[in-house]
Biopython code that builds the backbone (N, CA, C, O; Angstrom):
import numpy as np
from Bio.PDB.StructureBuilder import StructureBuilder

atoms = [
    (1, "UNK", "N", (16.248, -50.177, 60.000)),
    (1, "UNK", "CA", (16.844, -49.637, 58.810)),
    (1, "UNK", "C", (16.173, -48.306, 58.478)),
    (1, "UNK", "O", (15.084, -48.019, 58.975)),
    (2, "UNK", "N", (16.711, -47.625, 57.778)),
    (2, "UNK", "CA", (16.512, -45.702, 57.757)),
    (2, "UNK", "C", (15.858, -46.031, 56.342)),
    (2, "UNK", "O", (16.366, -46.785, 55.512)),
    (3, "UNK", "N", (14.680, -45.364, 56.199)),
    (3, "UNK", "CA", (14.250, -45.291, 54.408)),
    (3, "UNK", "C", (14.818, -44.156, 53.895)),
    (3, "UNK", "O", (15.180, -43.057, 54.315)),
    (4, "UNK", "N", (14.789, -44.715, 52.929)),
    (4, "UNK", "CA", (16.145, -44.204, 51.500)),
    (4, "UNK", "C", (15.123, -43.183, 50.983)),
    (4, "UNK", "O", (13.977, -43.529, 50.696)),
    (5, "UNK", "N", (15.632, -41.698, 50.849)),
    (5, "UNK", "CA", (14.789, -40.637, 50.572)),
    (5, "UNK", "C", (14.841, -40.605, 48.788)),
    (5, "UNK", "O", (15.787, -40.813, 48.028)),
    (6, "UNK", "N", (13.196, -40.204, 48.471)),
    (6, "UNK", "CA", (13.332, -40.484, 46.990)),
    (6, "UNK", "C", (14.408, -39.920, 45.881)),
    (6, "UNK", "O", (14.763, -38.809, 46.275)),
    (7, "UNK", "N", (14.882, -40.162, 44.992)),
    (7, "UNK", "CA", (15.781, -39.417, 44.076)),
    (7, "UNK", "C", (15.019, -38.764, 42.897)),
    (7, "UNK", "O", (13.845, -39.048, 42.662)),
    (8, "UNK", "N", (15.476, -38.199, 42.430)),
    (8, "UNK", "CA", (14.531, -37.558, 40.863)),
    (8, "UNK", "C", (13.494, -36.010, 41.234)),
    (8, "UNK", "O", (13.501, -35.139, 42.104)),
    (9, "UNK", "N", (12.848, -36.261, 40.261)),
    (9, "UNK", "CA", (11.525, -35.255, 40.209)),
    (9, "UNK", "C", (10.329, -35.727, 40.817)),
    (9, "UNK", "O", (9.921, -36.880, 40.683)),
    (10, "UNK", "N", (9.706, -34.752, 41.554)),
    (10, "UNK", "CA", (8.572, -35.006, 41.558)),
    (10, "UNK", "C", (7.687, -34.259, 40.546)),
    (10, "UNK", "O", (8.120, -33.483, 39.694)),
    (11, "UNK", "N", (5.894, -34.710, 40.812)),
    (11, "UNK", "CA", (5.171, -34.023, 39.509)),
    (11, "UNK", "C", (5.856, -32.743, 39.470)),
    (11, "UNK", "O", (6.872, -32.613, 38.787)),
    (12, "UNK", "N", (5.342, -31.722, 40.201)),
    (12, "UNK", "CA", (6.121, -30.271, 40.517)),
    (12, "UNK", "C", (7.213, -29.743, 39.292)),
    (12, "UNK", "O", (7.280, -29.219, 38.179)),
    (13, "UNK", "N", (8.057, -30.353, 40.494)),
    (13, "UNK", "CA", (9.855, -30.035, 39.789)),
    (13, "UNK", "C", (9.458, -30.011, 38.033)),
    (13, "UNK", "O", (9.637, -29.144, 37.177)),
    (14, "UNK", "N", (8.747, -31.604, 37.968)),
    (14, "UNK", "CA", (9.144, -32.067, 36.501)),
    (14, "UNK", "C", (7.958, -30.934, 35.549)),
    (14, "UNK", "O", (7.944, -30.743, 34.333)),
    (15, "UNK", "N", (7.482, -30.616, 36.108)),
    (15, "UNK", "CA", (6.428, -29.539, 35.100)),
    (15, "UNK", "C", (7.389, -28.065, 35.112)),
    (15, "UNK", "O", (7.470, -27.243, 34.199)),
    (16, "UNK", "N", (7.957, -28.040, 36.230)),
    (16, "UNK", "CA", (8.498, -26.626, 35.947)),
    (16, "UNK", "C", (9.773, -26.827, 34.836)),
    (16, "UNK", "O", (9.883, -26.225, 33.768)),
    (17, "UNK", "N", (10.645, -27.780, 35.356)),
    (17, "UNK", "CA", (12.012, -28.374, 34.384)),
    (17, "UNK", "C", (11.368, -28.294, 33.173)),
    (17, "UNK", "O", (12.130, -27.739, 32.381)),
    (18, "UNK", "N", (9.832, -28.726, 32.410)),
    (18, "UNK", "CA", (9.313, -28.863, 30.910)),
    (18, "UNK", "C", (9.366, -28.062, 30.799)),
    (18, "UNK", "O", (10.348, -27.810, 30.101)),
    (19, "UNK", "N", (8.766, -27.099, 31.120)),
    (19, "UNK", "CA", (7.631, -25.983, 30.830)),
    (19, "UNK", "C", (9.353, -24.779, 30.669)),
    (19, "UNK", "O", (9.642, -24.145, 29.654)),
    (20, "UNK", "N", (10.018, -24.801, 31.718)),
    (20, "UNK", "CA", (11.312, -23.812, 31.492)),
    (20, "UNK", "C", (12.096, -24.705, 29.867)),
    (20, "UNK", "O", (12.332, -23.794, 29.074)),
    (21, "UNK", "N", (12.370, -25.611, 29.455)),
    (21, "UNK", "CA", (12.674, -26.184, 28.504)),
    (21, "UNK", "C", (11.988, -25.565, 27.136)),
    (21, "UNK", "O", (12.364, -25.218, 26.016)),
    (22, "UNK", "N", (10.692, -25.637, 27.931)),
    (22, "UNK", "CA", (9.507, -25.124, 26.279)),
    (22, "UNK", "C", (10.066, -23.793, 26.081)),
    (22, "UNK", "O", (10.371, -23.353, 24.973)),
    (23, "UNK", "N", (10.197, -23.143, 27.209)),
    (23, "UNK", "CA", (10.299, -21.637, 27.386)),
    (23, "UNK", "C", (11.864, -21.284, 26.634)),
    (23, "UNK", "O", (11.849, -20.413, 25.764)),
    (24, "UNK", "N", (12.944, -21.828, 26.903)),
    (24, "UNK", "CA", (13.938, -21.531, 26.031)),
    (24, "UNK", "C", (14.130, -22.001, 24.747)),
    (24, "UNK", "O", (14.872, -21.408, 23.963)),
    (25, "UNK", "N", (13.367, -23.291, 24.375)),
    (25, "UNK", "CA", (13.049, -23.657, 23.040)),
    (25, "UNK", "C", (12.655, -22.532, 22.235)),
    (25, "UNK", "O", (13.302, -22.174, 21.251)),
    (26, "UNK", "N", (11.395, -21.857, 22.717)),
    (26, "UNK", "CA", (10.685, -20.788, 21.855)),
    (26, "UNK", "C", (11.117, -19.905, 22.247)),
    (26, "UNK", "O", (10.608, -18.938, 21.679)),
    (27, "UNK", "N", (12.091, -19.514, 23.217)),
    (27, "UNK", "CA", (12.962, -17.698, 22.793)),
    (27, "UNK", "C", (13.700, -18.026, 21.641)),
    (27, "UNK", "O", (13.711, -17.257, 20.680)),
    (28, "UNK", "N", (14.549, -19.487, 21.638)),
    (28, "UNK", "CA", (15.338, -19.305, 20.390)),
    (28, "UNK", "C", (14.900, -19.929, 19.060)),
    (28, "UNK", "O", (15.612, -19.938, 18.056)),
    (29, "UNK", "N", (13.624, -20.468, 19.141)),
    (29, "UNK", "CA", (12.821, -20.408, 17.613)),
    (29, "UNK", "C", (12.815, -19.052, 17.338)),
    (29, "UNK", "O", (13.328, -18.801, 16.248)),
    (30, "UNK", "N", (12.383, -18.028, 17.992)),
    (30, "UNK", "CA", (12.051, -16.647, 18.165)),
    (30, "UNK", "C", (13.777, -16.395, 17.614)),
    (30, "UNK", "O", (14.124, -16.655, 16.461)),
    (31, "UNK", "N", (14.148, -16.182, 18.030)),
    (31, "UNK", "CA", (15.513, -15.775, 18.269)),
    (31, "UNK", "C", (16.172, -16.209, 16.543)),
    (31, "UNK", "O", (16.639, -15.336, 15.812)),
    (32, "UNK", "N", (16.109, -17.278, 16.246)),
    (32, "UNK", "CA", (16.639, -17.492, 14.664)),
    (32, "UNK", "C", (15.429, -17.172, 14.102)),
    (32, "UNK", "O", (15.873, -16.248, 13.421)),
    (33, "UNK", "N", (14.291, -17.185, 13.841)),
    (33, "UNK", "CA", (13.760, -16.085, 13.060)),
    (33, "UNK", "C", (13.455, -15.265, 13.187)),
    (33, "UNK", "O", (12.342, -15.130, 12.678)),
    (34, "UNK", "N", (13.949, -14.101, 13.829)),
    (34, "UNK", "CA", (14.418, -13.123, 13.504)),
    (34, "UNK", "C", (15.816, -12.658, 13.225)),
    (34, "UNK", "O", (15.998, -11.486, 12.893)),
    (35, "UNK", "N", (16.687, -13.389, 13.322)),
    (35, "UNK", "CA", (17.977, -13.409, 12.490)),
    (35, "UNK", "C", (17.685, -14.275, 10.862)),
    (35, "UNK", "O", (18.384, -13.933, 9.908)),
    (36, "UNK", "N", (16.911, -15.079, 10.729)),
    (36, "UNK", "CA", (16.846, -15.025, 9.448)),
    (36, "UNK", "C", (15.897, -14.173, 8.684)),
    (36, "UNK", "O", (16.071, -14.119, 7.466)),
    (37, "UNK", "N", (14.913, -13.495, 9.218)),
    (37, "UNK", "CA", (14.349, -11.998, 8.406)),
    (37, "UNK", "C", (15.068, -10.911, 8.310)),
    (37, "UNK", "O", (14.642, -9.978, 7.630)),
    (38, "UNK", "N", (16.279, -10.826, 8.963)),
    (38, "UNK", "CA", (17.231, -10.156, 9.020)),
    (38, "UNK", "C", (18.095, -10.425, 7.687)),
    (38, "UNK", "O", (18.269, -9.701, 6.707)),
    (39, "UNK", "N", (18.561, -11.671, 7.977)),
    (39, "UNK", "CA", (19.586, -12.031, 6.645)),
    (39, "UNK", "C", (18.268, -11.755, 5.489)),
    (39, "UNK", "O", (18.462, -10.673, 4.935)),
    (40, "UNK", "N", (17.041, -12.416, 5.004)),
    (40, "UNK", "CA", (16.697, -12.207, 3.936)),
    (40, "UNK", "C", (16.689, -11.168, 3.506)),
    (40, "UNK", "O", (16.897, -11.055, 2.298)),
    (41, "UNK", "N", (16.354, -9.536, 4.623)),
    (41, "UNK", "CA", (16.110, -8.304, 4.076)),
    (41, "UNK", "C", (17.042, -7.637, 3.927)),
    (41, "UNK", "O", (17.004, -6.440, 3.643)),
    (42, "UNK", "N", (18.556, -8.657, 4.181)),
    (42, "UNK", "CA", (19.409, -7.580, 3.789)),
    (42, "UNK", "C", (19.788, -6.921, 2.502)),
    (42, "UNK", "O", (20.262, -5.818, 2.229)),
    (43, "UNK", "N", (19.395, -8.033, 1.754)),
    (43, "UNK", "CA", (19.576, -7.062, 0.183)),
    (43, "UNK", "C", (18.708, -6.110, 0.557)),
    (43, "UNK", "O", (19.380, -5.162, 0.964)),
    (44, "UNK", "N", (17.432, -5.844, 0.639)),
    (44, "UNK", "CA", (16.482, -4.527, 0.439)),
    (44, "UNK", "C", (16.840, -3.760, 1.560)),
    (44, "UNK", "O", (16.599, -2.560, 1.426)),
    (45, "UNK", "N", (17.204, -4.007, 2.330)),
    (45, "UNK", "CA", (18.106, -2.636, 3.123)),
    (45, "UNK", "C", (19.399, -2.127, 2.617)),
    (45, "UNK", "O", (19.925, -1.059, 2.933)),
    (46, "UNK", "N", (19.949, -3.211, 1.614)),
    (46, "UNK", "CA", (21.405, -2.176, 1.162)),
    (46, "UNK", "C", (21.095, -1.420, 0.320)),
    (46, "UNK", "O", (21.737, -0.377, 0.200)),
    (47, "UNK", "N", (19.958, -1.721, -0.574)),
    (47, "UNK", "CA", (19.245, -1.132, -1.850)),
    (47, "UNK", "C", (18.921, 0.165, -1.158)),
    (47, "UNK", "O", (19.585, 1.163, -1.438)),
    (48, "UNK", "N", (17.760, 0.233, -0.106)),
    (48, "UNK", "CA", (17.118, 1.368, 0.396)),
    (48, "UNK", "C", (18.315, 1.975, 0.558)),
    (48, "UNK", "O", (18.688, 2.401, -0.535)),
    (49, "UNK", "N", (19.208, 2.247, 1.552)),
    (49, "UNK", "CA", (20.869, 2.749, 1.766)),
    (49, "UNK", "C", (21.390, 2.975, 0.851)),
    (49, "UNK", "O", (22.004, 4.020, 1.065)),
    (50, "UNK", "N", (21.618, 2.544, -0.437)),
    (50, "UNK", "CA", (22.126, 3.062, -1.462)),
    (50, "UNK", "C", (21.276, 3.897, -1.822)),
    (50, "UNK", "O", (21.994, 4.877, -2.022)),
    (51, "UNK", "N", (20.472, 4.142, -2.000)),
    (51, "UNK", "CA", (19.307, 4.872, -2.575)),
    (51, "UNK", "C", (19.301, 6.183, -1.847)),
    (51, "UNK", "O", (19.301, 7.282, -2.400)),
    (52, "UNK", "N", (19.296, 5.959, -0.518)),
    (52, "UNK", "CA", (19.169, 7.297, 0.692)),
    (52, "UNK", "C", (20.793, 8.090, 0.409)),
    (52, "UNK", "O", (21.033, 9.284, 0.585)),
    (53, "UNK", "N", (21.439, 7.381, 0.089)),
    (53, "UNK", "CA", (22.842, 8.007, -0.352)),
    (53, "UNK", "C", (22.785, 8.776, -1.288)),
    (53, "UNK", "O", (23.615, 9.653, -1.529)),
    (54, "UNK", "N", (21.568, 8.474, -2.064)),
    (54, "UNK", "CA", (22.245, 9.195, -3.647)),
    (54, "UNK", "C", (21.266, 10.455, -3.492)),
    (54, "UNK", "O", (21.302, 11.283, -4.403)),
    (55, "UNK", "N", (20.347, 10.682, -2.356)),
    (55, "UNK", "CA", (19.140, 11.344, -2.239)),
    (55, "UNK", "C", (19.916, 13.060, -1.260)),
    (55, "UNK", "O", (20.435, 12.897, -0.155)),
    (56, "UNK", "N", (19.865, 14.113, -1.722)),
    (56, "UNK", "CA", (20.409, 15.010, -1.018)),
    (56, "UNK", "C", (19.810, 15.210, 0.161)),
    (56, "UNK", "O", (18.695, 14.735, 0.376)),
    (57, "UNK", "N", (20.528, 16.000, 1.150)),
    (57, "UNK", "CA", (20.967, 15.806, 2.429)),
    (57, "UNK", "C", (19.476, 17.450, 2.910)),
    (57, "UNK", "O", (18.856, 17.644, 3.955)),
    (58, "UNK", "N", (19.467, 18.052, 1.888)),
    (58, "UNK", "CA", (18.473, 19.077, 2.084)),
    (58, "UNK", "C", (17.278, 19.069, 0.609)),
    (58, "UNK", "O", (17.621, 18.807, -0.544)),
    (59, "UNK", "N", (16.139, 19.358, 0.969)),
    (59, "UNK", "CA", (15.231, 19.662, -0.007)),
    (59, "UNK", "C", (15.000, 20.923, -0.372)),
    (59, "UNK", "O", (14.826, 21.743, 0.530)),
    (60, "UNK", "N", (14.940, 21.419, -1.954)),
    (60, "UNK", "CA", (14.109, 22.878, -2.065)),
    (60, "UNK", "C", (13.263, 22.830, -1.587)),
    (60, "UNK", "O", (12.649, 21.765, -1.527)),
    (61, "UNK", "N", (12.678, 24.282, -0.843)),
    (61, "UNK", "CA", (11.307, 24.697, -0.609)),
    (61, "UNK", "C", (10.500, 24.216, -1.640)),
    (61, "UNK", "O", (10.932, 24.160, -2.791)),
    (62, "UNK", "N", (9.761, 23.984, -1.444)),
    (62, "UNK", "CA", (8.541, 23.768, -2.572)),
    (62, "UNK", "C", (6.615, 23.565, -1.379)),
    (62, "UNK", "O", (6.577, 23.715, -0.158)),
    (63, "UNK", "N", (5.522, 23.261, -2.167)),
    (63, "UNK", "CA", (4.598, 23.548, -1.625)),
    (63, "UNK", "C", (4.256, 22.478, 0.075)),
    (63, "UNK", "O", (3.479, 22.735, 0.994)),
    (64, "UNK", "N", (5.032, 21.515, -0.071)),
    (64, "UNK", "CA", (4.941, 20.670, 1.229)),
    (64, "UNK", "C", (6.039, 20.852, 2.338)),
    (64, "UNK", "O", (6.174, 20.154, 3.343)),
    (65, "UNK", "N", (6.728, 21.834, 1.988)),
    (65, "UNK", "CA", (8.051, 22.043, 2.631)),
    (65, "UNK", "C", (7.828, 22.888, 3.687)),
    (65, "UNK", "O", (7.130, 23.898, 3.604)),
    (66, "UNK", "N", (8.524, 22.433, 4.906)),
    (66, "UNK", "CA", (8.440, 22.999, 5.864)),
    (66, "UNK", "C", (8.809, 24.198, 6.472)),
    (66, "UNK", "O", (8.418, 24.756, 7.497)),
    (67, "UNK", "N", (9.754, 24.518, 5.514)),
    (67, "UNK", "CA", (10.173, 26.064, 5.463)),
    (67, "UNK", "C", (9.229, 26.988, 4.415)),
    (67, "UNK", "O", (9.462, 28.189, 4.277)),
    (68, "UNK", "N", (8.350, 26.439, 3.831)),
    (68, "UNK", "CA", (7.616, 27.255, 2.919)),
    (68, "UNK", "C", (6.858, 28.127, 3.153)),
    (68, "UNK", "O", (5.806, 27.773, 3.683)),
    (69, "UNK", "N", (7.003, 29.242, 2.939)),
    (69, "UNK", "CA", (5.908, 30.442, 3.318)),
    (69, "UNK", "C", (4.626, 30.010, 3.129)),
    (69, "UNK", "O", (3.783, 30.394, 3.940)),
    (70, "UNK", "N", (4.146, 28.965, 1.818)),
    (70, "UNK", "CA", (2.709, 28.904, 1.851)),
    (70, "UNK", "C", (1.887, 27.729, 2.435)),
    (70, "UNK", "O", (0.816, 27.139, 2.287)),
    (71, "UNK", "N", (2.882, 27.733, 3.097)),
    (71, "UNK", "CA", (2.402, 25.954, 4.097)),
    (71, "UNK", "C", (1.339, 26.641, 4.791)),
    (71, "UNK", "O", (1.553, 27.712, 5.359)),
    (72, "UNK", "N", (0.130, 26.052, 4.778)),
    (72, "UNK", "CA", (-1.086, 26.034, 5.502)),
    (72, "UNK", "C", (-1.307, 25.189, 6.319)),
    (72, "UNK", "O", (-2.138, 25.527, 7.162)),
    (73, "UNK", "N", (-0.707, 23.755, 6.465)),
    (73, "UNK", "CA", (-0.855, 22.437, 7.463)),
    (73, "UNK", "C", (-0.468, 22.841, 8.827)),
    (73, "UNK", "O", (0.625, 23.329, 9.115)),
    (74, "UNK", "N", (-1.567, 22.577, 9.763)),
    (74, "UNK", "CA", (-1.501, 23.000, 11.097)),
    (74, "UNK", "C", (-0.207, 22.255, 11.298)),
    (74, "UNK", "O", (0.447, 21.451, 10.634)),
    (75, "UNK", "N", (-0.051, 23.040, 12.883)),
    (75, "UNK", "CA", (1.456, 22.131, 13.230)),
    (75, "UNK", "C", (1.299, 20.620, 13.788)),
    (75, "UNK", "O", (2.179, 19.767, 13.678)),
    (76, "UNK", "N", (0.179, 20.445, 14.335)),
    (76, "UNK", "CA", (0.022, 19.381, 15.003)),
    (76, "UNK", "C", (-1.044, 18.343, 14.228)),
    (76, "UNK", "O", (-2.260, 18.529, 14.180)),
    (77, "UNK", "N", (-0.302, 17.169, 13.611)),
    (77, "UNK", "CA", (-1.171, 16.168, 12.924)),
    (77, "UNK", "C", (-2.609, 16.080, 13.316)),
    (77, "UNK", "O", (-2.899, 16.771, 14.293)),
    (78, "UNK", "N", (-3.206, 15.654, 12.984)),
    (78, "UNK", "CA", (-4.985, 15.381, 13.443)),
    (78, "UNK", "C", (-5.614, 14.875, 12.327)),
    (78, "UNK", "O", (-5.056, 15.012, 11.238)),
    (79, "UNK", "N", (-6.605, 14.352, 12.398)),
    (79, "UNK", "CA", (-7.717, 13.666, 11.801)),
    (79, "UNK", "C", (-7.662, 14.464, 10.184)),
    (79, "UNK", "O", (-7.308, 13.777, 9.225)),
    (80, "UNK", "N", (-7.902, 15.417, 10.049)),
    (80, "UNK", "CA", (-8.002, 16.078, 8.880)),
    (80, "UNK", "C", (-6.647, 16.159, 7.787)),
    (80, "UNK", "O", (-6.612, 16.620, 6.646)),
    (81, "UNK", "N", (-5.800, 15.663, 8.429)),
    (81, "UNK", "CA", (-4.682, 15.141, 7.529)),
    (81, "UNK", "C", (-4.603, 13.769, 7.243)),
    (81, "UNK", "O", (-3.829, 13.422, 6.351)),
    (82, "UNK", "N", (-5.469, 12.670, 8.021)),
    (82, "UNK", "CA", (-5.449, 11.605, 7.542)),
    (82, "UNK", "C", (-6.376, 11.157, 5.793)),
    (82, "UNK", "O", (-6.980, 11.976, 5.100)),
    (83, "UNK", "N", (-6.297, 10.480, 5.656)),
    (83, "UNK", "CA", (-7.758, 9.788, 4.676)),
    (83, "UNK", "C", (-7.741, 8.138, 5.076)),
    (83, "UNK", "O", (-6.809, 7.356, 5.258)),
    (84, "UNK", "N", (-9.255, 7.979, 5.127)),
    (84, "UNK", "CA", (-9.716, 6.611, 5.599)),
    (84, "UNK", "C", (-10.504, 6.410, 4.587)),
    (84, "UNK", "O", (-11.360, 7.149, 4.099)),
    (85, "UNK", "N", (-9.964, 4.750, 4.134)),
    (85, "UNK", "CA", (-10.319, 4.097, 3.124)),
    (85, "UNK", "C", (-11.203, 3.301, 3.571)),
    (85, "UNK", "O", (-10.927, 2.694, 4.606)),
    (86, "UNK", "N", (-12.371, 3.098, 2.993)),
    (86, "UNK", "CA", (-13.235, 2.195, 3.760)),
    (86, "UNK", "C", (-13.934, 1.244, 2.359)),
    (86, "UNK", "O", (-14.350, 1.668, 1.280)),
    (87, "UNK", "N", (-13.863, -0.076, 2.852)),
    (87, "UNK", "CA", (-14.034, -1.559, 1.696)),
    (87, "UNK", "C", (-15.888, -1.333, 2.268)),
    (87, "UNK", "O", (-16.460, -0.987, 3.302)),
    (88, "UNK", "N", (-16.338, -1.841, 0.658)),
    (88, "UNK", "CA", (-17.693, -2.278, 1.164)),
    (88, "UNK", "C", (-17.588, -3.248, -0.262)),
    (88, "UNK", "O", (-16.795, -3.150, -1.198)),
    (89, "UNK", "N", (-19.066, -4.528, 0.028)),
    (89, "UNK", "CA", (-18.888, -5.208, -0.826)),
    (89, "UNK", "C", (-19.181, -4.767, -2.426)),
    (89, "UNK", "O", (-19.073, -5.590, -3.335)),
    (90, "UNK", "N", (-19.600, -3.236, -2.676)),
    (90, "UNK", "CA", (-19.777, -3.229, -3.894)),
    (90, "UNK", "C", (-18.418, -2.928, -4.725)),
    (90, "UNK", "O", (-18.202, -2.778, -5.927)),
    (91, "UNK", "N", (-17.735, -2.907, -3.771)),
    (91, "UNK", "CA", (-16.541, -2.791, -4.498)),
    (91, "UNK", "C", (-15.376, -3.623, -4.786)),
    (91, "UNK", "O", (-14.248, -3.322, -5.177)),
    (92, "UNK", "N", (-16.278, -5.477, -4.308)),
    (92, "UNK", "CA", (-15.596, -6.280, -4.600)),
    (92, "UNK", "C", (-14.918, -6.770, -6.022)),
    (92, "UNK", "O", (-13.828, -7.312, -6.206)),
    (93, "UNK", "N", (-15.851, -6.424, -6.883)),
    (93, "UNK", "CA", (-15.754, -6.474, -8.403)),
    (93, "UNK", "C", (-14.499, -5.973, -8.920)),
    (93, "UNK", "O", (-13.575, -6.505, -9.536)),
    (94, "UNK", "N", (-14.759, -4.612, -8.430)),
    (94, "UNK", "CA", (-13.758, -3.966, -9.184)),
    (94, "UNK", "C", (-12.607, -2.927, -8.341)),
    (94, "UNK", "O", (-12.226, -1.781, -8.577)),
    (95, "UNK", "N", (-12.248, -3.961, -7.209)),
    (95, "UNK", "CA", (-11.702, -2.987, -6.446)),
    (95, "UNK", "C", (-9.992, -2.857, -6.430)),
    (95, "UNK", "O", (-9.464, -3.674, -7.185)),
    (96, "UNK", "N", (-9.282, -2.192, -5.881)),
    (96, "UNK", "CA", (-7.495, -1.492, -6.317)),
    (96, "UNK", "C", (-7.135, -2.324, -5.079)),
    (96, "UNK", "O", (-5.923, -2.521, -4.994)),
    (97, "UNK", "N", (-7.663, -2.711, -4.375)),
    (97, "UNK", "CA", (-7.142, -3.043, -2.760)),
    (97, "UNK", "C", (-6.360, -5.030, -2.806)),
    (97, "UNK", "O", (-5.910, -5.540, -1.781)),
]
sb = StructureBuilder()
sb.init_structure("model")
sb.init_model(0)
sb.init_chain("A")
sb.init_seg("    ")
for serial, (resi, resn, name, xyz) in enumerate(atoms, 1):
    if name == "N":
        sb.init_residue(resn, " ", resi, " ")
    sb.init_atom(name, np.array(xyz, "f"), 0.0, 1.0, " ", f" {name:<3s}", serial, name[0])
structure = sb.get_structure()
């Protein structure tokens, strides 16, 4: 008599079959939340959009303006246009942060 070749998974198969299971589980946990941070922020994105609507399409010159004759800001960002805020504990008391 011929032996009957096994049917099913072996260890192998059956770790890859889980492990691909886990793997599409958590694209689409992934996947609905970020469609529901989507739906929650949609009010504050129609707000911002309404808002950018009502905001004109050009600015006067004025002192930060990029067409301004008295613009002094190099062209290329760098360190000296940033500011770094730095926490220490004496300012746990009474601190804005």
């Amino acid at each position: 008599m011929k032996p009957i070749p096994p049917r099913g998974h072996d260890a192998i198969s059956y770790r890859k079959a889980r492990e691909e299971k886990r793997r599409r589980q958590l694209e689409e946990q992934q996947r609905l939340a970020t469609q529901a941070r989507l739906i929650a922020s949609q009010p504050l994105l129609q707000e911002v959009v309404r808002e950018a609507r009502k905001m004109p399409l050009t600015t006067p010159p004025g002192p930060l303006s990029p067409v301004s004759p008295t613009n002094t800001l190099p062209a290329r960002p760098g360190l000296l246009q940033e500011t770094i805020l730095e926490h220490s504990e004496e300012d746990d008391d009474d601190s804005v942060f």
